[in-house]
Backbone as a chain_set.jsonl record, in Angstrom:
{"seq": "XXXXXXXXXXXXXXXXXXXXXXXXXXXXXXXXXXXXXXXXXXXXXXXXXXXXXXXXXXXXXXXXXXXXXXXXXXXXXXXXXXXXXXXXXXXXXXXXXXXXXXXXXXXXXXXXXXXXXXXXXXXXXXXXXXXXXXXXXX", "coords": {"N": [[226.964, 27.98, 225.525], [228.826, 30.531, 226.561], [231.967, 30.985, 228.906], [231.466, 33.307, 231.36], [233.391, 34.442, 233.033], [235.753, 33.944, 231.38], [236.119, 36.803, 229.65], [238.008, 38.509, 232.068], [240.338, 37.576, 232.29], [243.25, 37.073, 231.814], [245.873, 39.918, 231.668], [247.038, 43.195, 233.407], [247.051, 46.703, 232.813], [247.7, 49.186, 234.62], [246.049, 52.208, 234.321], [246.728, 55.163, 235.331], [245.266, 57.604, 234.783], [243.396, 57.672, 234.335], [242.161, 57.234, 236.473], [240.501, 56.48, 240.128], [241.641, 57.851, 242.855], [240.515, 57.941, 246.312], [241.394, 56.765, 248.542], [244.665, 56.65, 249.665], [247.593, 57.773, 248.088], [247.993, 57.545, 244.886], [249.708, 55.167, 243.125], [252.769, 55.315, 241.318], [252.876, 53.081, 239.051], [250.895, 50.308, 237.671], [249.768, 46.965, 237.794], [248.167, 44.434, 237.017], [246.525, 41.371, 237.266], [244.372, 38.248, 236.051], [244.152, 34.874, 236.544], [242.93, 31.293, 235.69], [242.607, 29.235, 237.88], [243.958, 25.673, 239.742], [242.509, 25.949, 241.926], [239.729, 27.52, 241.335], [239.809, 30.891, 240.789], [242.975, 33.526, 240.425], [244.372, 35.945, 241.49], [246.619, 38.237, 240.774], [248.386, 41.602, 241.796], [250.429, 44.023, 241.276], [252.151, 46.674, 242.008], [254.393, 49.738, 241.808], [254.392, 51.993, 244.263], [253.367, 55.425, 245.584], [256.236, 56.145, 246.251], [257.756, 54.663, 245.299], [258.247, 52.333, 245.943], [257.941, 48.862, 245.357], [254.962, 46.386, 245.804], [253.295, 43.904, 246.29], [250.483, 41.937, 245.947], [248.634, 38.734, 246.014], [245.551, 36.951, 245.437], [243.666, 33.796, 245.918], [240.03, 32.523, 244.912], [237.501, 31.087, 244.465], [234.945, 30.557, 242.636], [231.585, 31.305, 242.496], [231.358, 31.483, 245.539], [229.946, 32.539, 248.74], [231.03, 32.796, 251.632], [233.766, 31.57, 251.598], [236.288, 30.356, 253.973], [239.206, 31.543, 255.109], [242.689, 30.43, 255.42], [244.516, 31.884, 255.791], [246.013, 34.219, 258.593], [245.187, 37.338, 259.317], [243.817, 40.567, 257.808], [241.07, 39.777, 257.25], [238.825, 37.41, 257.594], [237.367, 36.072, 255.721], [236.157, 35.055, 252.634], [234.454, 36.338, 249.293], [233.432, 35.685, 246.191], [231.8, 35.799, 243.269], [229.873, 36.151, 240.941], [227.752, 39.222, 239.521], [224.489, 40.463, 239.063], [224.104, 41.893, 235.571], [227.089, 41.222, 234.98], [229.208, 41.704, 236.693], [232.37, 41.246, 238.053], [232.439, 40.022, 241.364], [234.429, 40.491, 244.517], [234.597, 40.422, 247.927], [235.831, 40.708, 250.964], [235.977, 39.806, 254.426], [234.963, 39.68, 258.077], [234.481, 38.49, 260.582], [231.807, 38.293, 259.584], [231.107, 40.743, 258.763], [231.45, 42.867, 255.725], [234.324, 44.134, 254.873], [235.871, 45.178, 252.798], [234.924, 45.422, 249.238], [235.502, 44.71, 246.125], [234.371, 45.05, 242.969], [234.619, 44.215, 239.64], [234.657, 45.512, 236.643], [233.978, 45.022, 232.754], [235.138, 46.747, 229.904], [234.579, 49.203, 226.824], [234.429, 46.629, 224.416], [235.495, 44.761, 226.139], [238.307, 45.635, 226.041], [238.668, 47.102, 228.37], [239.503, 46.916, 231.817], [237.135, 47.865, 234.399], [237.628, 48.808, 238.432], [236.242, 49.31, 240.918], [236.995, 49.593, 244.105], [235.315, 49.227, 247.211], [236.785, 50.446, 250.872], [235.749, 49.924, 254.224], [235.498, 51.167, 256.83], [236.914, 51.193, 260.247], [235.165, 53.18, 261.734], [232.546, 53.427, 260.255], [232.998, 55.047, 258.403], [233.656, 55.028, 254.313], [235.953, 54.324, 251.725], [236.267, 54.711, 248.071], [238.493, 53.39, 245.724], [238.843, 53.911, 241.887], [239.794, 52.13, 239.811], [241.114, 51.895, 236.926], [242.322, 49.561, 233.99], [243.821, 48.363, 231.507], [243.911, 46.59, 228.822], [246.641, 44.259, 228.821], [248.858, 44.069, 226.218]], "CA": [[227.016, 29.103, 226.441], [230.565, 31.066, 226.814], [232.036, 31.139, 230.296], [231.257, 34.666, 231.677], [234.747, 34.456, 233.863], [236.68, 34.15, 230.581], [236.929, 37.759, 229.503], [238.693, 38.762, 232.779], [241.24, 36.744, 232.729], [244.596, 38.166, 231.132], [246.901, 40.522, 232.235], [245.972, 44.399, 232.717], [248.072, 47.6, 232.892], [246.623, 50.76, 235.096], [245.877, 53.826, 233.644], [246.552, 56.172, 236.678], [244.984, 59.05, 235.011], [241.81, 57.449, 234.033], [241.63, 55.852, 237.224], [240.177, 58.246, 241.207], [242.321, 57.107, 244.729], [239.967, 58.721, 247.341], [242.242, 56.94, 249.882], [246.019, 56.57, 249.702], [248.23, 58.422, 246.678], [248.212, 57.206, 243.485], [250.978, 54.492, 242.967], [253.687, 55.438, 240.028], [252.39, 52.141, 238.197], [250.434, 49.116, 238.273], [249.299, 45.83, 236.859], [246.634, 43.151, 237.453], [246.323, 39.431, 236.405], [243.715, 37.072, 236.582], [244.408, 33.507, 236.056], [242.152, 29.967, 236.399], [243.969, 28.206, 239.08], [243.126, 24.576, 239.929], [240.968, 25.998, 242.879], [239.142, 29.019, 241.4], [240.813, 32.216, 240.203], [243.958, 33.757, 240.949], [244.135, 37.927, 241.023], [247.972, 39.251, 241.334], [248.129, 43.11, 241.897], [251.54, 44.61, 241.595], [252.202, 48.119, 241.852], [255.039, 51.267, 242.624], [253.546, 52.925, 244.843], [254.15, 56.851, 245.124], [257.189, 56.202, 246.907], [258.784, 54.366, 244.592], [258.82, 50.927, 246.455], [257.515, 48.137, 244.373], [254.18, 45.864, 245.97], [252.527, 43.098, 245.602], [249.849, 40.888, 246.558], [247.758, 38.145, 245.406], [244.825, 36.118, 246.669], [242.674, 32.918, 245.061], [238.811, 32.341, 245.277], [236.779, 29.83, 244.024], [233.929, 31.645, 241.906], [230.214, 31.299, 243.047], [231.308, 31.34, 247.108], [230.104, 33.303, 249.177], [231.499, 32.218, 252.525], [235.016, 30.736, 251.772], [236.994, 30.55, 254.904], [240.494, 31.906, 254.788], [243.174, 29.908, 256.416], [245.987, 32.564, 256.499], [245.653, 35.11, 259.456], [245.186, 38.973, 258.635], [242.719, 41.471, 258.063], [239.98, 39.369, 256.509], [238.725, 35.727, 257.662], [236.533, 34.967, 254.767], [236.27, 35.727, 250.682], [233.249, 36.06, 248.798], [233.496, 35.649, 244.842], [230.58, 35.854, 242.241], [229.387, 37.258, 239.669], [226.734, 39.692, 240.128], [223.418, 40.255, 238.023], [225.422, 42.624, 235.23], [228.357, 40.517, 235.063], [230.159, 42.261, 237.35], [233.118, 40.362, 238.927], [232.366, 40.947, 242.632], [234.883, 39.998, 245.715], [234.15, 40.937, 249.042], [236.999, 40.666, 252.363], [234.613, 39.674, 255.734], [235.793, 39.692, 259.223], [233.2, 38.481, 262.018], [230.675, 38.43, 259.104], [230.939, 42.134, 257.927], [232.2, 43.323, 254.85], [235.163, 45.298, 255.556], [236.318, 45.488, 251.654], [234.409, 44.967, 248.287], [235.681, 45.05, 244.756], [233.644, 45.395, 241.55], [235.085, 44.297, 238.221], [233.699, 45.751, 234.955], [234.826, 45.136, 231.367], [233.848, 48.133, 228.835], [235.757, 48.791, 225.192], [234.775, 45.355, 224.539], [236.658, 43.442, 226.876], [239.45, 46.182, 226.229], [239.097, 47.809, 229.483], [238.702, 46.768, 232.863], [237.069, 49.421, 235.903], [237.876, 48.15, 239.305], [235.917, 49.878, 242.22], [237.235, 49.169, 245.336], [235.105, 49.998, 248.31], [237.211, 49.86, 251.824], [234.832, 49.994, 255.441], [236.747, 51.834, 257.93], [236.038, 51.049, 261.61], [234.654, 54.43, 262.159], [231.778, 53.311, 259.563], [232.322, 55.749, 256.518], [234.07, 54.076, 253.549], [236.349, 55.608, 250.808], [236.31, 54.197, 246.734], [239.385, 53.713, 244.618], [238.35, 53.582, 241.001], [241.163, 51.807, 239.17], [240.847, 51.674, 235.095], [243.093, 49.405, 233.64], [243.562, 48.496, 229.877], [244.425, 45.359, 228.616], [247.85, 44.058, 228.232], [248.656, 43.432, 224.746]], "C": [[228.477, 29.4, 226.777], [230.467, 31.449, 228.142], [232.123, 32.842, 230.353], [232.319, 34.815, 232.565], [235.518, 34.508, 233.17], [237.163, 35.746, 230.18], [237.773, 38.727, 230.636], [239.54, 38.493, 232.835], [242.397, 37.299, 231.559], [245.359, 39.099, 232.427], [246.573, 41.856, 231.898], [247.519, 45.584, 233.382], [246.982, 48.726, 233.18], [247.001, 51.759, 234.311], [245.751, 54.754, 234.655], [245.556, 57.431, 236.292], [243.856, 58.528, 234.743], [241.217, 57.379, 235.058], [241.591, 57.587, 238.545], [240.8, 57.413, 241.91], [241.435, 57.941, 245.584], [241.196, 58.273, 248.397], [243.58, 56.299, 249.404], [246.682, 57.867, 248.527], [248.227, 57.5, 245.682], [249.35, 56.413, 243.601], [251.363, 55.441, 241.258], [253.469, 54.813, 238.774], [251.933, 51.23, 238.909], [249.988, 47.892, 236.935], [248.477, 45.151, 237.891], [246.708, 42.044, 236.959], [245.647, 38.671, 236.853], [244.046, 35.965, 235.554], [243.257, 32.734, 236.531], [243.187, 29.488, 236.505], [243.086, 27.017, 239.371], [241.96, 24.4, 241.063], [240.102, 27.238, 242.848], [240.038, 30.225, 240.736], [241.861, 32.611, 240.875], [244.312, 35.326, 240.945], [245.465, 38.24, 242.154], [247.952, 40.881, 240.81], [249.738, 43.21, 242.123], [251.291, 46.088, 241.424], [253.643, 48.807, 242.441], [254.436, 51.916, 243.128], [254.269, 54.429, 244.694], [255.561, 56.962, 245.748], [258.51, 55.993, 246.221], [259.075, 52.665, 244.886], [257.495, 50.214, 245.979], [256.778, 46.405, 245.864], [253.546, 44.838, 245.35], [251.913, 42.242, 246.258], [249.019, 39.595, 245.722], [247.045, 37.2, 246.636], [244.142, 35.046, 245.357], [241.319, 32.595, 246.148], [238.369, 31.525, 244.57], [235.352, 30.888, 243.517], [232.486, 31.064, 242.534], [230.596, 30.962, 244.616], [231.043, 32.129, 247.558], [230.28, 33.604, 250.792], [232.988, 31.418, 252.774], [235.78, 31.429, 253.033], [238.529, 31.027, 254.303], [241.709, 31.431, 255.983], [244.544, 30.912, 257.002], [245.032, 33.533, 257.058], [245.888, 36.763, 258.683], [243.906, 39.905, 259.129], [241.131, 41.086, 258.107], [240.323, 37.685, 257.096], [238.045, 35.358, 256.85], [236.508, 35.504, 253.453], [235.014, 35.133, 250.572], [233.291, 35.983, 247.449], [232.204, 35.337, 243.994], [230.6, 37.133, 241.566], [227.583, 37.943, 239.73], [225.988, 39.963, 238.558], [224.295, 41.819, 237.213], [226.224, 42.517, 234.703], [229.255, 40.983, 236.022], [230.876, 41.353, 238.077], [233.132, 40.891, 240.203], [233.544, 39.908, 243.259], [234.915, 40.879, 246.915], [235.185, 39.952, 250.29], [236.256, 40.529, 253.258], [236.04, 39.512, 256.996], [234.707, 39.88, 260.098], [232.345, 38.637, 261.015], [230.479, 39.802, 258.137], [231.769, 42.342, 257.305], [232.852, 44.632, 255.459], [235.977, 45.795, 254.249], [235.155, 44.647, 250.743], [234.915, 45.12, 246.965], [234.787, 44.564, 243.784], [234.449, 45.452, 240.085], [234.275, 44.308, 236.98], [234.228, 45.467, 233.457], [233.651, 46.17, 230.681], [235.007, 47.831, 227.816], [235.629, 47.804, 225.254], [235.498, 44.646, 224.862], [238.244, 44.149, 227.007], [239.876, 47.239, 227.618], [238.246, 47.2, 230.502], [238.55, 47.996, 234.252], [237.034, 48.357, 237.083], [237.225, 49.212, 240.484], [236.301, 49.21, 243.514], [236.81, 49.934, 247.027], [235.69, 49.135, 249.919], [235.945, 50.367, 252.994], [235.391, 49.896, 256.456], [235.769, 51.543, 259.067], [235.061, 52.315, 262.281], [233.458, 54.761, 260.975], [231.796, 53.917, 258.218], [233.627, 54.31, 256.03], [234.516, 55.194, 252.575], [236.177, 54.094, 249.502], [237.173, 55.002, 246.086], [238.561, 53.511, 243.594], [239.339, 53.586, 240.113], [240.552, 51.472, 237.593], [242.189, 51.014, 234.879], [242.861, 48.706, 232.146], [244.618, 47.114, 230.064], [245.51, 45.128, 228.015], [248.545, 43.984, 227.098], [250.09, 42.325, 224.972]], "O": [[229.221, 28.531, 227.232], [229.499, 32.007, 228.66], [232.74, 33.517, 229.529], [231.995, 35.838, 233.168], [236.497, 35.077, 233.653], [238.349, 36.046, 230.317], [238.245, 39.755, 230.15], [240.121, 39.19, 233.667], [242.091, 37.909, 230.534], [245.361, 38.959, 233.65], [246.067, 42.162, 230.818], [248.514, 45.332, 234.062], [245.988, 49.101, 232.558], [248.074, 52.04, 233.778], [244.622, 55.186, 234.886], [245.09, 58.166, 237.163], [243.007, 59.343, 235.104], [239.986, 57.411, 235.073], [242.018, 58.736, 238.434], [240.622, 56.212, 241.712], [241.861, 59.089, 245.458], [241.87, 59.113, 248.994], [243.453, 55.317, 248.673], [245.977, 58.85, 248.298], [248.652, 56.406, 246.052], [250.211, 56.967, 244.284], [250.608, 55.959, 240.435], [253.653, 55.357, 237.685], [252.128, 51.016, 240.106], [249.934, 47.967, 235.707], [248.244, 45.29, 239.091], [247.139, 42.037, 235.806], [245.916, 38.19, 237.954], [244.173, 36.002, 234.33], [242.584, 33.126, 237.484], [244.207, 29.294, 235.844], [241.857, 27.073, 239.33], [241.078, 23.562, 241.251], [239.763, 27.893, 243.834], [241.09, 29.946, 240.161], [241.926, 32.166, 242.02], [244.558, 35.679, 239.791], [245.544, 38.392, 243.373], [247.588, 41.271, 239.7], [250.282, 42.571, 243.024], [250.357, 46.579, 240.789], [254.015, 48.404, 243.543], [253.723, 52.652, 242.445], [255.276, 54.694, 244.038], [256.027, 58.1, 245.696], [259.62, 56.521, 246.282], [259.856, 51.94, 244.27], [256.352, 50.658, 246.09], [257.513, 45.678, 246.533], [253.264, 44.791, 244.153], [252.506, 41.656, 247.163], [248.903, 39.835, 244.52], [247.36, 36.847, 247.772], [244.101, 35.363, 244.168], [241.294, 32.464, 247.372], [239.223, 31.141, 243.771], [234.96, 31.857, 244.167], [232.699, 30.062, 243.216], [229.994, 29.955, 244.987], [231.695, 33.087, 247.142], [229.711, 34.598, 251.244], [233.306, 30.821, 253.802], [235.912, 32.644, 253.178], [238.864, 30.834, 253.134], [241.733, 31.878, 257.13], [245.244, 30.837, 258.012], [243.909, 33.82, 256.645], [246.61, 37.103, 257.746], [243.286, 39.994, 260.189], [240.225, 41.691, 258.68], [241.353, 37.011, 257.101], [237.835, 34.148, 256.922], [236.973, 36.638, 253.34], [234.494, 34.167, 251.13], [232.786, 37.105, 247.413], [231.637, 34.306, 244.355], [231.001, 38.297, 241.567], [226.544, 37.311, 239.92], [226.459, 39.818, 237.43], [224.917, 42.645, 237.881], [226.537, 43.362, 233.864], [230.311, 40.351, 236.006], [230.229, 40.585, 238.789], [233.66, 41.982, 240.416], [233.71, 38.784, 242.784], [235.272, 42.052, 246.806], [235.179, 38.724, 250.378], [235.377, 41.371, 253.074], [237.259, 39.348, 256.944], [234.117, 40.924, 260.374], [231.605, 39.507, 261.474], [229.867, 39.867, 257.071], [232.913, 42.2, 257.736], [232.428, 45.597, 256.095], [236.742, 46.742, 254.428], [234.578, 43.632, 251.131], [234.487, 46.225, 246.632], [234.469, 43.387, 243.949], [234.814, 46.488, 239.529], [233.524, 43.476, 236.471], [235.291, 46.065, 233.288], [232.439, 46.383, 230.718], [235.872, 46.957, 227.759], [236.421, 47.28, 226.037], [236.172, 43.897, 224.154], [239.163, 43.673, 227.673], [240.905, 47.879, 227.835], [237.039, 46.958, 230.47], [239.395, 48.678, 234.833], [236.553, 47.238, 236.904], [238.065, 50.01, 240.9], [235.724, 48.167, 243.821], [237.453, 50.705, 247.74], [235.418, 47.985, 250.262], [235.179, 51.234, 252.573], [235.775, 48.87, 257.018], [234.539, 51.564, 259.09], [234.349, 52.173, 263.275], [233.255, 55.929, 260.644], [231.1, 53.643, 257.241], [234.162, 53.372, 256.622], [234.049, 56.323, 252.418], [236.03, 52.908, 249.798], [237.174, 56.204, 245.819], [237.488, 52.985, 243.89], [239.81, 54.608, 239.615], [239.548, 50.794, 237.373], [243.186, 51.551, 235.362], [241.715, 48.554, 231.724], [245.505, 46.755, 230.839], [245.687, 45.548, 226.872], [249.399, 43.272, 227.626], [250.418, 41.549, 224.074]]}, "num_chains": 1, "name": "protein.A"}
């Protein structure tokens, strides 16, 4: 049985025009990288944003959790990671219990493209979805 976490993992390059921003502008460029880290996965996001000033974050999860505590302070006290019926790589941001972010990772073009939905959950209940396409590094 082949690990279903393996074809994610690489290094990915956005396709701004493939890809929808409902909320913010469009960054200039971007990249993605998932790694296996010795506690779970590792997902760095760089980007230019439209400004011009150069971002970056990363976070690690541990795959089938759906409750991991989060010890640094912020927006989010807990991570959720799995894989949903699909394959879809899900992670989900909590705070007091409620999802307040979700992302959705898809591979299509065999394994040559990944779609990234990212739904945020604004305190004022609606919710907007980026839909980031990015293509695999070579």
């Amino acid at each position: 049985m082949s690990d279903p976490i393996a074809p994610f993992l690489g290094a990915w390059i956005l396709d701004i025009e493939a890809s929808d921003f409902e909320q913010g502008e469009p960054p200039l460029s971007g990249s993605y990288r998932i790694e296996a880290a010795d506690f779970g996965l590792t997902f760095h996001m760089r980007w230019i944003d439209a400004n011009g000033k150069e971002e970056a974050v990363s976070f690690t999860g541990m795959p089938g959790t759906r409750d991991e505590r989060l010890k640094q302070s912020g927006l989010a006290d807990a991570l959720a990671l799995y894989l949903e019926t699909g394959g879809g790589l899900v992670s989900e941001a909590r705070r007091e219990g409620k999802v307040i972010m979700r992302a959705v990772r898809r591979l299509a073009d065999n394994g040559a493209t990944l779609i990234i939905e990212q739904t945020v959950h604004l305190p004022d209940d609606t919710s907007t979805t980026n839909t980031m396409v990015y293509r695999r590094a070579q």
